[in-house]
Residue frames as qw, qx, qy, qz and C-alpha x, y, z in Angstrom:
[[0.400, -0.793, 0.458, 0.046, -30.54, 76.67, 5.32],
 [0.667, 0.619, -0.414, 0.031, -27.30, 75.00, 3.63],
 [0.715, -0.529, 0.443, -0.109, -25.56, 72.63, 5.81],
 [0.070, 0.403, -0.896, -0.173, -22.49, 69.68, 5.07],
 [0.940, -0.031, -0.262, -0.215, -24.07, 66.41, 4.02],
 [0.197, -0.573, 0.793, -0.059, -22.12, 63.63, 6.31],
 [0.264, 0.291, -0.886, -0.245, -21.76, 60.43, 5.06],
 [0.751, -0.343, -0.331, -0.457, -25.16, 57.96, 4.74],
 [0.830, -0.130, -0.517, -0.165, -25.46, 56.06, 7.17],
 [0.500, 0.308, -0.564, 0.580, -22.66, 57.09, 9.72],
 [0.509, -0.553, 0.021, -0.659, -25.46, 58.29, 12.39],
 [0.339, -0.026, -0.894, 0.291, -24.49, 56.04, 15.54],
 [0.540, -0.597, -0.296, -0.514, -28.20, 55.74, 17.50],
 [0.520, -0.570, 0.333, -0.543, -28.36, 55.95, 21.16],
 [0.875, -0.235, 0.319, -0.279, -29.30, 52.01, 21.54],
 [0.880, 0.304, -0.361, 0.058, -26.70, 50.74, 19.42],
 [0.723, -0.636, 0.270, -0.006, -23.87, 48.98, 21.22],
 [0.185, 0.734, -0.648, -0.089, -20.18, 48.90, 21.01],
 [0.953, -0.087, 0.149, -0.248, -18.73, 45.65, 19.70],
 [0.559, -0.593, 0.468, 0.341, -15.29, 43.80, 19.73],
 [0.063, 0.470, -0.726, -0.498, -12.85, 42.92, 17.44],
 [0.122, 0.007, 0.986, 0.111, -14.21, 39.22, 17.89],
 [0.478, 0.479, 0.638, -0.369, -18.10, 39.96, 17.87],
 [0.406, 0.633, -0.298, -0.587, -17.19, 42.47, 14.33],
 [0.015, 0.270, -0.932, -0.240, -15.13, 39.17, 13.05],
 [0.373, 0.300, 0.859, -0.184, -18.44, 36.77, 14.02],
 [0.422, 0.715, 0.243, -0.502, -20.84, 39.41, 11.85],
 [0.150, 0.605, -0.627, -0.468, -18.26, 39.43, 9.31],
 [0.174, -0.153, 0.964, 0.134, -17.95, 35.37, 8.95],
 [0.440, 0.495, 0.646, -0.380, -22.18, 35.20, 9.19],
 [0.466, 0.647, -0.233, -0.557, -22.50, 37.70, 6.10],
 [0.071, 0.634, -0.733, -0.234, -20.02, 35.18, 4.38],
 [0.151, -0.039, 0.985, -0.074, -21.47, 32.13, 5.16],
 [0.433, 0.564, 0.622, -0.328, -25.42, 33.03, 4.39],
 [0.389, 0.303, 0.557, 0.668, -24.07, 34.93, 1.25],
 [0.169, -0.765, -0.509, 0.356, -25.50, 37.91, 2.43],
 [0.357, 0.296, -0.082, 0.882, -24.97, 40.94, 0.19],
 [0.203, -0.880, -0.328, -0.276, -25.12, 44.01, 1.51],
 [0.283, 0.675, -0.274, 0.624, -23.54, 46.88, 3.86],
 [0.620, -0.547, -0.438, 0.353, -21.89, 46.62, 7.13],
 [0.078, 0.767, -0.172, 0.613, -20.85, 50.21, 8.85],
 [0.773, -0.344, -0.254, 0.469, -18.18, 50.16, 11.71],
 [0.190, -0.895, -0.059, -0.400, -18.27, 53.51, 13.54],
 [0.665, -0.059, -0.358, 0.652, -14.98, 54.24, 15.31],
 [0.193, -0.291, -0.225, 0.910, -16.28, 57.75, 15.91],
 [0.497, 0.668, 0.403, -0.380, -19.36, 60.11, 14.74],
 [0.281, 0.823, -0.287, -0.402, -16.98, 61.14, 11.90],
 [0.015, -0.485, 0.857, 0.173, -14.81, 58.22, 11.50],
 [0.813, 0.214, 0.242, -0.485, -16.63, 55.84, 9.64],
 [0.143, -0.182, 0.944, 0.236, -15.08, 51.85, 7.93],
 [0.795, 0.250, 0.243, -0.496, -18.12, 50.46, 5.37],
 [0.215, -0.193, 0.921, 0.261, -17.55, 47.14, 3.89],
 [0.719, 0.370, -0.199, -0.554, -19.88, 46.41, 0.63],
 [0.279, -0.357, 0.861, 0.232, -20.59, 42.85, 0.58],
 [0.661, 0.271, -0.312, -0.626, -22.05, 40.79, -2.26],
 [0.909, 0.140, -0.374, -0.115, -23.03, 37.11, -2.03],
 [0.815, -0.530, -0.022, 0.232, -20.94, 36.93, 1.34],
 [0.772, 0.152, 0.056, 0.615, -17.84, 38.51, -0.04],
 [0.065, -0.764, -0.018, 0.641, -16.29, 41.98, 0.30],
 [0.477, 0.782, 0.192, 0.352, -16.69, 43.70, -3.44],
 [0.299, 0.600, -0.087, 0.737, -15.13, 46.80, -2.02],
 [0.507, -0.573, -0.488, 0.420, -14.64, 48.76, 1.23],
 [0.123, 0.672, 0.082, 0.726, -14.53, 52.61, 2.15],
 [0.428, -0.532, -0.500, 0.533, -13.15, 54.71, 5.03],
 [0.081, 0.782, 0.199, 0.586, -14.83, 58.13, 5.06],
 [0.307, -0.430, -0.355, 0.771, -13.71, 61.12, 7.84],
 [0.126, 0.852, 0.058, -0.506, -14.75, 65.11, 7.11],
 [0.015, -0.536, 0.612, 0.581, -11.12, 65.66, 5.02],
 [0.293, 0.323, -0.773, -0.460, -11.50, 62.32, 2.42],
 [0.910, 0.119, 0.171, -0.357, -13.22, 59.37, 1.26],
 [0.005, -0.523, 0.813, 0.257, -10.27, 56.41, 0.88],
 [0.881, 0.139, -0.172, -0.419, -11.29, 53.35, -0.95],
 [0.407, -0.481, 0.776, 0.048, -9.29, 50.13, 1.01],
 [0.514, 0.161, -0.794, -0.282, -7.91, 47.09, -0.50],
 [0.859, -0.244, -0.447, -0.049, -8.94, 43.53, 1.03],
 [0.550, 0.215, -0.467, 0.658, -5.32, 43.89, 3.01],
 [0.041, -0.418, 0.215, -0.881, -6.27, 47.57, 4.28],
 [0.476, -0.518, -0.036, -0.710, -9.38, 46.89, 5.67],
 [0.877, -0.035, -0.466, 0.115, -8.52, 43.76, 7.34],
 [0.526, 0.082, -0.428, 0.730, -5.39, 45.34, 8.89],
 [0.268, -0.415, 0.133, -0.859, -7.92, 48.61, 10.01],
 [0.796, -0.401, -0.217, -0.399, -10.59, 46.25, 11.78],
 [0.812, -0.190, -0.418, 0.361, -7.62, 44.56, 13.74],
 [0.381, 0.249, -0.234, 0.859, -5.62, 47.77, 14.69],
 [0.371, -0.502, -0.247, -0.741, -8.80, 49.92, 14.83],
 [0.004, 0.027, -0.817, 0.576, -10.73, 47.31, 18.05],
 [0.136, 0.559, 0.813, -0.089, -13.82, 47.90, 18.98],
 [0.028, -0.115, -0.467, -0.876, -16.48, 49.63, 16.51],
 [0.444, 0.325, 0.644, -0.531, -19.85, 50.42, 16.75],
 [0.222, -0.039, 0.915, 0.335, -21.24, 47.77, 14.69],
 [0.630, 0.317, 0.448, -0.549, -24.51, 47.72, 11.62],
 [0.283, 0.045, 0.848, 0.446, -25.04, 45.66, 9.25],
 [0.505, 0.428, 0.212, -0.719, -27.92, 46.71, 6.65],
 [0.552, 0.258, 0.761, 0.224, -28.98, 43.60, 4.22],
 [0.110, 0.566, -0.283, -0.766, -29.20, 45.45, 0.86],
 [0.788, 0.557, 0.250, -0.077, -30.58, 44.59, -2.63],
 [0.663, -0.071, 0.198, 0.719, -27.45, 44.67, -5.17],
 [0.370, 0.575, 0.173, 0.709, -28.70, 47.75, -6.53],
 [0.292, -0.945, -0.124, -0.078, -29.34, 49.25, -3.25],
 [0.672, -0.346, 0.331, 0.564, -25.60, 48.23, -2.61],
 [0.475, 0.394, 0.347, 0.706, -24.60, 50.04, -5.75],
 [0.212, -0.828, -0.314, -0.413, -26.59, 53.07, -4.91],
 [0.807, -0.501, -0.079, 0.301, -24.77, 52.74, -1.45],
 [0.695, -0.444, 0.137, 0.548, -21.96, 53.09, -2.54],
 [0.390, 0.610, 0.202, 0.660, -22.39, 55.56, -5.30],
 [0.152, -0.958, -0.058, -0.236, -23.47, 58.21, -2.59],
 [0.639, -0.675, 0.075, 0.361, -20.73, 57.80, -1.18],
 [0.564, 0.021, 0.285, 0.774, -18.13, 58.29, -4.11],
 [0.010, -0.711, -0.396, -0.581, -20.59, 61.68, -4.19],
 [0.338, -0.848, -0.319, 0.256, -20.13, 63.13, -0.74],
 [0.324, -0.317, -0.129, 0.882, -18.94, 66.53, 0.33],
 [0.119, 0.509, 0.331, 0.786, -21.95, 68.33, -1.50],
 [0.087, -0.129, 0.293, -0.943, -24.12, 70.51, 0.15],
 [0.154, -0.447, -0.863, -0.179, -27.74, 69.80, 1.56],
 [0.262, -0.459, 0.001, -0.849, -30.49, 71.92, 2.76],
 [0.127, 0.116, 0.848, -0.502, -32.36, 71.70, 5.73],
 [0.429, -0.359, -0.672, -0.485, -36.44, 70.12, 5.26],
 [0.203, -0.115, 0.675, -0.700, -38.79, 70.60, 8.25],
 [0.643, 0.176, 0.550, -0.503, -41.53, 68.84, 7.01],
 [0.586, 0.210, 0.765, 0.164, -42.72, 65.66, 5.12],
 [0.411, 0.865, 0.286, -0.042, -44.37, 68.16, 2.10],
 [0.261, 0.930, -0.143, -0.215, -41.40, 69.99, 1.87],
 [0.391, -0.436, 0.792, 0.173, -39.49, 67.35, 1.16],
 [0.576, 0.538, 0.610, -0.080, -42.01, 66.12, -1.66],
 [0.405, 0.885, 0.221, -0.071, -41.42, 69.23, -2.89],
 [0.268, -0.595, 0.650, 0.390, -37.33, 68.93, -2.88],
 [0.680, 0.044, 0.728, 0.078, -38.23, 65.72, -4.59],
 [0.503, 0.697, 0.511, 0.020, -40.06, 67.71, -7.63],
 [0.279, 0.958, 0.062, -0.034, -38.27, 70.48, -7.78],
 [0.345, -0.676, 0.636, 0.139, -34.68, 68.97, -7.62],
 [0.697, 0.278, 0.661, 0.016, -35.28, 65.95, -9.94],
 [0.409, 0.571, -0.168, -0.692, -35.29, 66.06, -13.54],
 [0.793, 0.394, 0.008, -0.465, -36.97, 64.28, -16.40],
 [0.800, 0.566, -0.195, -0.019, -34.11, 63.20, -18.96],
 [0.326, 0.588, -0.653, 0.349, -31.18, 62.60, -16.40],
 [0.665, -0.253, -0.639, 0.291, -30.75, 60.00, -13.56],
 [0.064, 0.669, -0.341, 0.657, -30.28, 61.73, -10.23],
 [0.618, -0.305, -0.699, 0.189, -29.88, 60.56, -6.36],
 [0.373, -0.730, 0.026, -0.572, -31.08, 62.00, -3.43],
 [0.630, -0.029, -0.723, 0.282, -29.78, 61.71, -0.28],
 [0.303, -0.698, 0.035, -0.648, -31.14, 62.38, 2.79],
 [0.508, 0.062, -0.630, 0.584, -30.28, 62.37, 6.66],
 [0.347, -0.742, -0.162, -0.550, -31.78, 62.65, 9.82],
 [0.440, -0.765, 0.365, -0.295, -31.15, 62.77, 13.60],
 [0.510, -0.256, 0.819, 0.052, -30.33, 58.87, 13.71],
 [0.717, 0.405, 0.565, 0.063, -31.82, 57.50, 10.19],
 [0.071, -0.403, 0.599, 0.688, -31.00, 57.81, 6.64],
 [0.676, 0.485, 0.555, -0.023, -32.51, 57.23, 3.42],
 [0.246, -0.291, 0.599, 0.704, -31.28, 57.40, -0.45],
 [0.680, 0.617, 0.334, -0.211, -34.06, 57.97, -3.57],
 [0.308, -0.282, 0.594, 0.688, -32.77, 57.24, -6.96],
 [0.616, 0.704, 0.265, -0.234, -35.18, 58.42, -9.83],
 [0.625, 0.261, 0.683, 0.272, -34.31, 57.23, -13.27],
 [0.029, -0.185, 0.609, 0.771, -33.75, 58.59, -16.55],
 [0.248, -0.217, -0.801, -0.500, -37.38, 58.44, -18.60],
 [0.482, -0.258, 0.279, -0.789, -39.63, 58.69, -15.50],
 [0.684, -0.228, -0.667, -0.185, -39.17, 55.12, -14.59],
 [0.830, -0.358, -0.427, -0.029, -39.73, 53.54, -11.82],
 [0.156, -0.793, 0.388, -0.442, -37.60, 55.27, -8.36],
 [0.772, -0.042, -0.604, 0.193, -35.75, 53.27, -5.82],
 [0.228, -0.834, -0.056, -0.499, -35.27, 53.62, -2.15],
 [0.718, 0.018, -0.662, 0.213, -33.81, 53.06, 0.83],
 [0.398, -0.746, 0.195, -0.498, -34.47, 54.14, 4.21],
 [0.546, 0.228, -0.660, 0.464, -32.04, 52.93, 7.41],
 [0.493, -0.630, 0.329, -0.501, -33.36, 53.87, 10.99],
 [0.484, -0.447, 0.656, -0.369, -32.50, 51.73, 14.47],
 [0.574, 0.138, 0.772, -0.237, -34.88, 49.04, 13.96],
 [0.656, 0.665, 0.329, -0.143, -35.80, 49.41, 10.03],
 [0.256, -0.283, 0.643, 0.665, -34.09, 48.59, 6.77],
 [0.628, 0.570, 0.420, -0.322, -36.35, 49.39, 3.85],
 [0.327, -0.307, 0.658, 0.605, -35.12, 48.39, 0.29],
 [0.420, 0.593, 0.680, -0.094, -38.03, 49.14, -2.59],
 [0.192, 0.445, 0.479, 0.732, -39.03, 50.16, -6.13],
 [0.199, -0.802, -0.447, -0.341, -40.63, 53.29, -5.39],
 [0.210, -0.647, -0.012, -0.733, -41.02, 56.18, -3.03],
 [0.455, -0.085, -0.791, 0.400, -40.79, 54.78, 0.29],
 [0.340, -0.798, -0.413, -0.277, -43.36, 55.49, 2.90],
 [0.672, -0.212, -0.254, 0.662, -40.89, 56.08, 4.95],
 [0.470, 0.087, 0.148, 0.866, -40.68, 59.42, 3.76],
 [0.214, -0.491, -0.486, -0.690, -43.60, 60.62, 4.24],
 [0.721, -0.568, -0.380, -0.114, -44.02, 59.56, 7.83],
 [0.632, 0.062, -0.445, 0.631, -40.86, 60.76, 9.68],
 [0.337, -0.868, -0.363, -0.039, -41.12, 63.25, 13.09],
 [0.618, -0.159, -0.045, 0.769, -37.94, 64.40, 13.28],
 [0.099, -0.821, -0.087, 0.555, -37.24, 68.38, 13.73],
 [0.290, 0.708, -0.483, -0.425, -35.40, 68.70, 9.90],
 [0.927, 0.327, 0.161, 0.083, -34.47, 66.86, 7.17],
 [0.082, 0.701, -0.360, -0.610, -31.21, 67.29, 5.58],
 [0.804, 0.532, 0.266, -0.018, -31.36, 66.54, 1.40],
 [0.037, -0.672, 0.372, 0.640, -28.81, 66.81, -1.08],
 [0.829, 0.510, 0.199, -0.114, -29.20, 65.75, -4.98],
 [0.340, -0.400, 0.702, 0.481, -26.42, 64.40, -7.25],
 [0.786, 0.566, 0.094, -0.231, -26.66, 63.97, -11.02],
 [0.954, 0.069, 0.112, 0.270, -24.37, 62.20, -13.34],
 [0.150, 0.891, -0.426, -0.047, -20.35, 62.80, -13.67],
 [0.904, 0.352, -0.219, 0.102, -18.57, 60.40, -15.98],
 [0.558, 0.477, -0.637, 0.234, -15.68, 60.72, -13.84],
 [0.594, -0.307, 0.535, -0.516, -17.43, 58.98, -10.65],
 [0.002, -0.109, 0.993, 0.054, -16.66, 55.09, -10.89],
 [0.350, 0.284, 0.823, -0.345, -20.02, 54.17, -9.77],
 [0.486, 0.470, 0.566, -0.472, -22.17, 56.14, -12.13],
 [0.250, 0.370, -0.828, -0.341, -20.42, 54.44, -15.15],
 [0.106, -0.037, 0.930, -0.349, -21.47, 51.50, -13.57],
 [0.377, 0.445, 0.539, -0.608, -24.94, 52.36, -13.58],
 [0.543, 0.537, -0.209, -0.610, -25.18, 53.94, -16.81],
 [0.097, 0.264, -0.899, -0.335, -23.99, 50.22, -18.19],
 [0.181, 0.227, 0.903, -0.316, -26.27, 48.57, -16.40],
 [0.464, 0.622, 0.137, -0.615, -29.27, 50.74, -17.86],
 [0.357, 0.618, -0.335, -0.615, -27.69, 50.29, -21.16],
 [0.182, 0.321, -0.917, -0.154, -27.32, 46.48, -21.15],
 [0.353, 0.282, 0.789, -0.415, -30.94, 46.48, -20.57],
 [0.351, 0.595, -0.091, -0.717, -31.61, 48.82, -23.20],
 [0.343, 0.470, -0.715, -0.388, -30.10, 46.11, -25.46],
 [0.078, -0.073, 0.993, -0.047, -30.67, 42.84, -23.85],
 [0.367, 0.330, 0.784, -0.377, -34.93, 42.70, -23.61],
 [0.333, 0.617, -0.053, -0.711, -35.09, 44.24, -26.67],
 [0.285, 0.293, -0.899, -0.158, -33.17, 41.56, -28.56],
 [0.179, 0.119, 0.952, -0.217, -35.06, 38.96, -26.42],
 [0.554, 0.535, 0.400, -0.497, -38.76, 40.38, -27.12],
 [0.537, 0.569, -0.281, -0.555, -37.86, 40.64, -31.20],
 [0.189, 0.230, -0.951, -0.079, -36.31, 36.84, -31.14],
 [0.394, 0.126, 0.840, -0.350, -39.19, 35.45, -29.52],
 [0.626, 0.483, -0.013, -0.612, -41.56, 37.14, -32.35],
 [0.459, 0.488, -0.605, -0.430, -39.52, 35.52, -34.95],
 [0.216, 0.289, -0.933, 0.017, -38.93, 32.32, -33.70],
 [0.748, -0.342, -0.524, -0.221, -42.01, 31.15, -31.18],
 [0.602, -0.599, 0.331, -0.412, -42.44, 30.44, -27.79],
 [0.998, -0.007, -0.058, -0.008, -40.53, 27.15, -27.84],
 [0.649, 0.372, -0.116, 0.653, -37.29, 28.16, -29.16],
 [0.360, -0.750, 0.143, -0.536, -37.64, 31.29, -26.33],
 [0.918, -0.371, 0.034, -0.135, -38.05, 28.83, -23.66],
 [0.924, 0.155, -0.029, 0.348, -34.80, 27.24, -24.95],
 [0.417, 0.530, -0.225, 0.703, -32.67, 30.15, -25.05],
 [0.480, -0.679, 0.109, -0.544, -33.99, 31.25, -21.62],
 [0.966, -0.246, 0.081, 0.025, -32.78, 27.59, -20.14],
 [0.754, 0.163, -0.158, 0.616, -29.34, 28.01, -21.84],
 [0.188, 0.630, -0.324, 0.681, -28.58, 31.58, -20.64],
 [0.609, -0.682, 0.183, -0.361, -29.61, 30.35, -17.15],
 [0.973, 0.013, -0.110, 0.200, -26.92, 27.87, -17.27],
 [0.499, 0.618, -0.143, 0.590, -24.76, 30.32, -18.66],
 [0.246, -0.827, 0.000, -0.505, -25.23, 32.37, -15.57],
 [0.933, -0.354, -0.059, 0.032, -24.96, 29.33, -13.22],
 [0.793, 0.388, -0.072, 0.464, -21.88, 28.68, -14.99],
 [0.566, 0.505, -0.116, 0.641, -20.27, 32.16, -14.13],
 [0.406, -0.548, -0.565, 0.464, -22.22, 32.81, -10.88],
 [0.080, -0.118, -0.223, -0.964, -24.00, 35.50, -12.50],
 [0.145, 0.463, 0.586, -0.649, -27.26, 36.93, -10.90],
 [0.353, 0.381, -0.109, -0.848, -28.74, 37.69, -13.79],
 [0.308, 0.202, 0.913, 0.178, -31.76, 35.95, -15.43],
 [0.173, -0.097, -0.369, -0.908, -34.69, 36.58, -18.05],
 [0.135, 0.353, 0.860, -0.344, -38.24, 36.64, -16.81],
 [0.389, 0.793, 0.358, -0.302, -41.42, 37.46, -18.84],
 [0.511, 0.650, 0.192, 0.528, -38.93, 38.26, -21.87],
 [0.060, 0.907, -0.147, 0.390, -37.13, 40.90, -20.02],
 [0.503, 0.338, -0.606, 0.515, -33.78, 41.16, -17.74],
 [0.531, -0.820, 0.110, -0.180, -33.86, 40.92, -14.25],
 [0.580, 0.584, -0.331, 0.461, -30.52, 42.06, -13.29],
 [0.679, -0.721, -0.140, 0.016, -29.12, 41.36, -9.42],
 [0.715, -0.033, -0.165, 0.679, -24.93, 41.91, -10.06],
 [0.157, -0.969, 0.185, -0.042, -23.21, 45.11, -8.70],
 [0.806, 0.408, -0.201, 0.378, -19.42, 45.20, -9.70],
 [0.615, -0.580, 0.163, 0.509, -17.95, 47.99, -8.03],
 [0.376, -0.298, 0.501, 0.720, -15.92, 48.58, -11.34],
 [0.694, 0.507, -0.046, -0.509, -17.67, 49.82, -14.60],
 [0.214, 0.587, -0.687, -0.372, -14.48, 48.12, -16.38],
 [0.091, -0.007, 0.990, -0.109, -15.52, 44.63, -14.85],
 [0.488, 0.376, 0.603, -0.506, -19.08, 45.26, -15.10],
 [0.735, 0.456, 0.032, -0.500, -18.58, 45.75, -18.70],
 [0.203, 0.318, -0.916, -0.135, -16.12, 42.84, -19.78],
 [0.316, 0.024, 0.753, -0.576, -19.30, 41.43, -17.64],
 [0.582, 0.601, 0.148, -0.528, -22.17, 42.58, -19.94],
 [0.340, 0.515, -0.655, -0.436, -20.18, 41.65, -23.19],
 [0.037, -0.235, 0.959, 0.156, -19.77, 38.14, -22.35],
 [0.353, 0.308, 0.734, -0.491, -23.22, 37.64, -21.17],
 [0.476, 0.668, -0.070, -0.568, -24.49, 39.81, -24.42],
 [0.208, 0.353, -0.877, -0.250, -21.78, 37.39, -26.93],
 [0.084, -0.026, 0.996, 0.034, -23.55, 34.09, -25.75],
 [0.491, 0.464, 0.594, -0.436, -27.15, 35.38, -26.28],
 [0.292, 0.680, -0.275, -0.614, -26.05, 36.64, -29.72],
 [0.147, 0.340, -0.814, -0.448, -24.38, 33.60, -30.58],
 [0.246, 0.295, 0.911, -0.147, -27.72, 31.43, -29.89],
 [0.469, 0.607, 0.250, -0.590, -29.90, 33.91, -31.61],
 [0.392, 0.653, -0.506, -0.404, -27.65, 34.14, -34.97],
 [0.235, -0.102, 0.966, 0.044, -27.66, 30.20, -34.91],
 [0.314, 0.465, 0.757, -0.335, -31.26, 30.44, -35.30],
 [0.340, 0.797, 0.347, -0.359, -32.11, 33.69, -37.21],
 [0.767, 0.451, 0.170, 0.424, -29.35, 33.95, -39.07],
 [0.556, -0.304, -0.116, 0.765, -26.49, 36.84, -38.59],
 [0.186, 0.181, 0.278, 0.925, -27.59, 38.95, -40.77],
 [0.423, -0.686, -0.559, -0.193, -31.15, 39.01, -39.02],
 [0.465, -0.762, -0.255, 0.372, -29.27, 40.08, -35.86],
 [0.414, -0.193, -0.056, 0.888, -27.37, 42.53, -36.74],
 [0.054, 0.347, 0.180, 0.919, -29.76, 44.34, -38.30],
 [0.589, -0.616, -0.522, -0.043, -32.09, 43.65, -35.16],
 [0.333, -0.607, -0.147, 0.706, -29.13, 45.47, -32.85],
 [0.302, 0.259, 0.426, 0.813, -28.82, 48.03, -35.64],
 [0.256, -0.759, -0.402, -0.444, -32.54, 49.30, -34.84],
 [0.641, -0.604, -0.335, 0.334, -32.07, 48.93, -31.23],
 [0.369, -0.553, -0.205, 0.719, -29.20, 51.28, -30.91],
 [0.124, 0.381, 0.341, 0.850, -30.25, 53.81, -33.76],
 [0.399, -0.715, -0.504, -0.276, -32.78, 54.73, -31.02],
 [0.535, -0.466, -0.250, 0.659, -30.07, 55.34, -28.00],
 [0.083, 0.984, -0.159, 0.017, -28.56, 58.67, -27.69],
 [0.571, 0.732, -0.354, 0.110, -25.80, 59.92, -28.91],
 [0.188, -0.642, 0.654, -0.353, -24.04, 59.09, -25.23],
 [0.842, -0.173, 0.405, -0.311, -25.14, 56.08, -25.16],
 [0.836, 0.516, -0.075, 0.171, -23.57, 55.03, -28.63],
 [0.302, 0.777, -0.499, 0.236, -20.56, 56.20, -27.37],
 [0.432, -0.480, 0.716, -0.266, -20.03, 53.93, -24.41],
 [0.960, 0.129, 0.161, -0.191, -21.54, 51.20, -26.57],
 [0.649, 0.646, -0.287, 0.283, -18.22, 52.10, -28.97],
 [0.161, 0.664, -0.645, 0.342, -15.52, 52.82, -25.81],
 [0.611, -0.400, 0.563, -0.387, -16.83, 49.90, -23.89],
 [0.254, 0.163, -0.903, -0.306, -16.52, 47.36, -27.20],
 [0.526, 0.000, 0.618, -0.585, -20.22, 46.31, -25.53],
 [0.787, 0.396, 0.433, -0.190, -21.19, 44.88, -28.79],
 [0.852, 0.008, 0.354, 0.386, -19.32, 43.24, -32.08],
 [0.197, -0.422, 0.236, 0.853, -16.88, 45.73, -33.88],
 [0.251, 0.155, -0.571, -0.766, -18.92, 47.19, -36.98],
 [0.034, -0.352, -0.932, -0.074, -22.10, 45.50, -36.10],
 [0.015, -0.653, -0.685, 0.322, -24.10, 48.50, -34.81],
 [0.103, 0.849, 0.144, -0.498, -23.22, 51.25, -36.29],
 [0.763, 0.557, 0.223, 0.242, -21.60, 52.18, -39.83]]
């Protein structure tokens, strides 16, 4: 059966309780003050639905979704909606940044269609037979009062998850058990795959692609140079980060990336700089002509789409990667 997907998360359980202007404000200030990212959802109706995306205590970005539209508010809007608006029924859900990203991609993705699942197996089998190999793709699924989002990867890496019920917030690499274990009477599922003119999964596809480049470069500098001179460059880009209150550090020779932008354009003016200061410490060392033909290999391996956003995002120096 074919049914509307409504918006993640907008289920308003039984036990939850309506909450004032002043108790929304207190939840608000807390996020802010513990640096808390993640998603709060303020339920003015089953349909009428305010979701503030925050990172590191701050609103990144904010979305009010009904049936008709998805509007994306400024700082101003939502502000002025939570005062006008009153009382909301109030959740907060503590989020990883990429579950936040993920978050808020399904959303710049609603109004598809979703079938209905009636049992854990056939919902395995959405999983397998909706999926595919060589393209990203998210899943989103909804039940009576809970929610949950799977994102499987390009390459058959690693999946992400997120499941939302009453009393449970599950953020994790992988399949969630979640999914496997639910009693509800139906699932509904819908899948989404990539479309370059969705903000978010621009976003993404940098992120992927400024990994593609960054641990690659790091693993072929360590060969040359030694574990010492590693170390070193691993101590200065964690400054660097400090420096710009950037979430993003190198462990074991490889990126671990925590930022979520919101914007591809900012995420990549993001990636450049971050990419520019590891370049200019390598090419101190190995010499320039070492790296370039080090990124050279690297992105002769991308695809062809991938070379192109390297070229319309200026992610790396003009005439360095490619001829």
């Amino acid at each position: 059966m074919i049914v509307a997907m409504p918006a993640i998360f907008s289920a308003i359980h039984p036990s939850e309780e309506i909450a004032s202007m002043f108790e929304i404000q207190t939840l608000i200030d807390s996020f802010h003050e513990s640096r808390q990212t993640g998603l709060v959802r303020l339920a003015y109706s089953p349909t009428e639905n305010l979701y503030l995306f925050f990172k590191r205590g701050d609103v990144l970005a904010s979305s009010f979704i009904t049936p008709d539209h998805t509007q994306a508010f400024t700082h101003a809007q939502w502000r002025e909606k939570i005062q006008s608006a009153g009382d909301a029924y109030l959740k907060p859900i503590p989020l990883s940044s990429f579950g936040l990203l993920l978050s808020g991609l399904s959303m710049q993705l609603q109004g598809a269609q979703a079938e209905e699942l009636s049992t854990p197996e056939k919902l395995s089998g959405f999983f397998n037979s909706k999926t595919r190999v060589m393209e990203p793709s998210l899943v989103q699924l909804n039940w009576r009062y809970s929610a949950g989002l799977v994102f499987f990867p390009e390459r058959k890496d690693t999946p992400h998850s997120i499941y939302v019920s009453s009393e449970t917030v599950l953020d994790v690499d992988g399949v969630s058990y979640a999914f496997d274990e639910w009693e509800d009477s139906k699932c509904e599922a819908s899948v989404y795959f990539p479309d370059s003119s969705v903000e978010l999964w621009q976003e993404y596809r940098l992120r992927r692609l400024f990994a593609d480049i960054c641990s690659p470069v790091l693993a072929r500098f360590e060969v040359l140079t030694g574990h010492a001179l590693m170390e070193s460059l691993v101590r200065l880009m964690m400054i660097f980060a400090s420096n710009h209150d950037l979430d993003i550090s190198i462990s074991s020779r490889s990126l671990v990336n925590r930022e979520v932008f919101f914007s591809a354009e900012i995420a990549a003016s993001t990636y450049r700089t971050f990419l520019s200061e590891i370049f200019e410490h390598c090419s101190a060392v190995i010499g320039p002509r070492l790296l370039a033909s080090t990124l050279r290999e690297i992105v002769t391996e991308l695809p062809a789409a991938d070379k192109d956003m390297i070229k319309s995002y200026r992610l790396l120096p003009k005439g360095i990667f490619y001829d």
